[in-house]
C-alpha positions as CSV (number, residue, x, y, z in Angstrom):
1,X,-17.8,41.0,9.7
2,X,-18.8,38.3,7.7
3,X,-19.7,34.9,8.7
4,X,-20.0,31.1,7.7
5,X,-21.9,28.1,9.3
6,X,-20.3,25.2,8.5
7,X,-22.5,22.5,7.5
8,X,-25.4,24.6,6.5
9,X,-27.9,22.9,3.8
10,X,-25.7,19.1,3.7
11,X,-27.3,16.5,4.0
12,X,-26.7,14.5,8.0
13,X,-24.2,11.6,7.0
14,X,-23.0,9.2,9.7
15,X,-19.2,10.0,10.9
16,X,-18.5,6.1,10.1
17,X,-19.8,6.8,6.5
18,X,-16.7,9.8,6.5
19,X,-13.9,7.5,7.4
20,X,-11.5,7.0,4.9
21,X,-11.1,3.8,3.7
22,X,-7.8,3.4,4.5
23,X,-6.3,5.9,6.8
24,X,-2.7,7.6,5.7
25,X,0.0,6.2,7.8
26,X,2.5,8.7,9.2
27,X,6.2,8.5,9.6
28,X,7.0,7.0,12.9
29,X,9.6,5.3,15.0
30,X,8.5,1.8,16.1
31,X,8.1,1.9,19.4
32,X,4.5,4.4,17.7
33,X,1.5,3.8,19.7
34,X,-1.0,1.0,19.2
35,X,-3.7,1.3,16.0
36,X,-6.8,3.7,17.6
37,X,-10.2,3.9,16.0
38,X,-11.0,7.2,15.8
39,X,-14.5,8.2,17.7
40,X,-17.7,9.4,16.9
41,X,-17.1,12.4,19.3
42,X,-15.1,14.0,17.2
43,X,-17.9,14.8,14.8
44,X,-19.5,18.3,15.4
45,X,-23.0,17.5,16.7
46,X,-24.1,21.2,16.4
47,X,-22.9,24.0,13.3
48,X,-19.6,25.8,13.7
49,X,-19.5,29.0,12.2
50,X,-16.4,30.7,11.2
51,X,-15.4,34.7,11.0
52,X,-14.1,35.6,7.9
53,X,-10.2,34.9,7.5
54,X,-10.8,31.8,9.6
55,X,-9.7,28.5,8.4
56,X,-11.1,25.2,9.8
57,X,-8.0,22.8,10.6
58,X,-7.5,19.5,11.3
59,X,-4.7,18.6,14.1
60,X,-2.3,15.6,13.4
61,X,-1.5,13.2,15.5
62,X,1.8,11.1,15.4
63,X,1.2,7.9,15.7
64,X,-2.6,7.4,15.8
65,X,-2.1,4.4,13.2
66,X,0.9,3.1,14.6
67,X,3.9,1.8,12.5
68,X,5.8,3.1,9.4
69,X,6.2,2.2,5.9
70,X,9.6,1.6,6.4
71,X,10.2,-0.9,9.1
72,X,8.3,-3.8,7.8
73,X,7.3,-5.3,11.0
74,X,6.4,-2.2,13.3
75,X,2.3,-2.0,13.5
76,X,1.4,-3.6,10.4
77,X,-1.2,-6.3,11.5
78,X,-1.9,-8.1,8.4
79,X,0.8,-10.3,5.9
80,X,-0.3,-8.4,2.7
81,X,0.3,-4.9,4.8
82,X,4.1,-6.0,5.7
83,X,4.6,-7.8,2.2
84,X,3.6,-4.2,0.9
85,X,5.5,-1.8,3.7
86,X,8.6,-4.0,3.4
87,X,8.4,-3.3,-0.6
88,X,7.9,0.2,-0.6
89,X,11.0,0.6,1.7
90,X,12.7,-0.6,-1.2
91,X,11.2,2.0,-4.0
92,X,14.7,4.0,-5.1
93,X,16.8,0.6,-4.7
94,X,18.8,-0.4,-8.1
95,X,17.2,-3.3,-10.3
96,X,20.1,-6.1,-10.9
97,X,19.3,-9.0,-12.8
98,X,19.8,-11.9,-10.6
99,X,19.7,-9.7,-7.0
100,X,18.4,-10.9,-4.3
101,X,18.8,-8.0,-1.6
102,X,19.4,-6.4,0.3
103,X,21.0,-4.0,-1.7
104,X,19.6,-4.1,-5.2
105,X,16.7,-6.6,-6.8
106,X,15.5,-8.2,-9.3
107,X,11.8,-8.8,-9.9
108,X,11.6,-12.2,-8.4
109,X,13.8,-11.3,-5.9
110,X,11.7,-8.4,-4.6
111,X,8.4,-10.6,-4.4
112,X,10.3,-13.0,-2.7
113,X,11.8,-10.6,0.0
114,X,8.9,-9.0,0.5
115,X,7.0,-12.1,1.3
116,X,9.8,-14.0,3.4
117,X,9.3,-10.2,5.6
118,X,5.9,-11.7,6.1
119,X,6.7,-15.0,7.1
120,X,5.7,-17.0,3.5
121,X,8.6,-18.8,1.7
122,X,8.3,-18.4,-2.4
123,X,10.6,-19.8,-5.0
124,X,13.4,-17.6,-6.5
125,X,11.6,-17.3,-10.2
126,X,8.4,-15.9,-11.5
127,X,7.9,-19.0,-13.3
128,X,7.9,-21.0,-10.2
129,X,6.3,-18.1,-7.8
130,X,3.5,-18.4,-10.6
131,X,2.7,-21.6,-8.9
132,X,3.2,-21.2,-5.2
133,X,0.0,-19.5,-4.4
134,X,-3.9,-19.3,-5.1
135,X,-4.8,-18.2,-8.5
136,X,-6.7,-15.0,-8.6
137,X,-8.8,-13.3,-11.1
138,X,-7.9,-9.4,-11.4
139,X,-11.1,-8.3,-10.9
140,X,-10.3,-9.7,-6.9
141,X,-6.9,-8.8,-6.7
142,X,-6.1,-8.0,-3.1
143,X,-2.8,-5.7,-2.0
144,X,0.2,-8.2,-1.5
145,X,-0.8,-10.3,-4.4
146,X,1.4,-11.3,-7.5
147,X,0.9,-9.7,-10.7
148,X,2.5,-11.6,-14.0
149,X,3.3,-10.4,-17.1
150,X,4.1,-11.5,-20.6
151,X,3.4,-14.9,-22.3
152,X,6.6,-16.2,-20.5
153,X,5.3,-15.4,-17.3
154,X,8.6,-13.2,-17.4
155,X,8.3,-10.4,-14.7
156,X,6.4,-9.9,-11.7
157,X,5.1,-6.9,-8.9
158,X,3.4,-7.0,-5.9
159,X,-0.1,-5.2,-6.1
160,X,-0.8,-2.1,-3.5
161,X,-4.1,-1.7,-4.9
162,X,-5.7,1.1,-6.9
163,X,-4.1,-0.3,-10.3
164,X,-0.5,0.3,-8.9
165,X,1.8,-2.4,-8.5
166,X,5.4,-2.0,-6.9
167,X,8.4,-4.0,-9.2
168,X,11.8,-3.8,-9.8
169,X,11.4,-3.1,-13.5
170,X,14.4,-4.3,-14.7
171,X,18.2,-3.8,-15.3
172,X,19.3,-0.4,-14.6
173,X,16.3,0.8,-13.8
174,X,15.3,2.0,-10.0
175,X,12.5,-0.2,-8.3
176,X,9.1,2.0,-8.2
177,X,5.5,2.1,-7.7
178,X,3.9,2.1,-11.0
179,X,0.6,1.2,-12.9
180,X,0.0,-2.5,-13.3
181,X,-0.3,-1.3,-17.3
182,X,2.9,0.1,-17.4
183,X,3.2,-2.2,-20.4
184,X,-0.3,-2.4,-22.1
185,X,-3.1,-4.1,-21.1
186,X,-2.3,-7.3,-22.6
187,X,0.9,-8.0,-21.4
188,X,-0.5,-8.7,-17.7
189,X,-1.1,-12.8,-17.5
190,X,-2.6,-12.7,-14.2
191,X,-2.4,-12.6,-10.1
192,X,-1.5,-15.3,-7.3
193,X,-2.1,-15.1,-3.9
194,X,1.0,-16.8,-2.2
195,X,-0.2,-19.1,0.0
């Protein structure tokens, strides 16, 4: 019978140093439990070894993190968190030009749903959303900012972070999570932080 030891030869790093920085969160109804740091303890403070065939697992539990993406109020503590959950719940809907929700949307119209689900009022176009808010440089772009495109200031997404942005790209298209350079470099004009 062959056997492993797991942890043999790494180097000791702190269990807060393995967190991820920001923990999945599961499909759940929500009434989910409250958010719950996980602990220390459940870092092995000795070796495990394993037999051979054996497979180390990790055991989910619902509702650790509390909420869902798709009720935009349930366990999401922060305004950028809701602005974000409350746009994803729309990825699939149809792009109209001129929507407003709650069925279909237009680019404009998404940002500014997704913000009144936070509690912040913006104007109805990206010309005028371009100005309700704190300018931001993209090097600090937080999630739930506004990013603009084009010379016109023409179209707008909400940034989730990792250089992906969620928009309603346009007529007849599906709104979607997508790289802020889905059009080239160039054509973004910069973020806002609604304020």
């Amino acid at each position: 019978m062959n056997t492993a030891t797991y942890g043999t030869g790494l180097p000791s790093i702190p269990a807060p140093a393995l967190a991820p920085r920001f923990p999945a969160v599961p499909a759940e109804p929500a009434n989910a439990s409250a958010l719950t740091a996980p602990t220390a303890a459940a870092a092995p403070t000795e070796p495990v070894t394993f037999t051979a065939g054996e497979t180390p697992s990790t055991a989910f539990t619902p509702g650790v993190y509390g909420g869902s993406w798709l009720s935009p109020d349930a366990g999401h503590s922060t305004q950028a968190e809701r602005v974000v959950a409350f746009a994803r719940a729309q990825i699939g809907r149809p792009c109209v030009w001129g929507a407003v929700g709650p069925g279909s949307y237009d680019a404009p119209g998404l940002t500014q749903a997704a913000w009144k689900a936070a509690g912040v009022t913006l104007p109805r176009t990206t010309q005028a959303q371009w100005g309700a808010g704190v300018p931001v440089s993209l090097a600090d772009v937080q999630v739930g900012d506004l990013v603009f495109f084009h010379d016109d200031l023409g179209h707008v997404g909400i940034w989730r972070g990792d250089g992906m942005m969620i928009h309603a790209p346009g007529p007849g298209a599906l709104i979607r999570e997508e790289s802020v350079f889905f059009a080239g470099q160039s054509a973004i004009k910069g973020a806002v932080r609604p304020a």
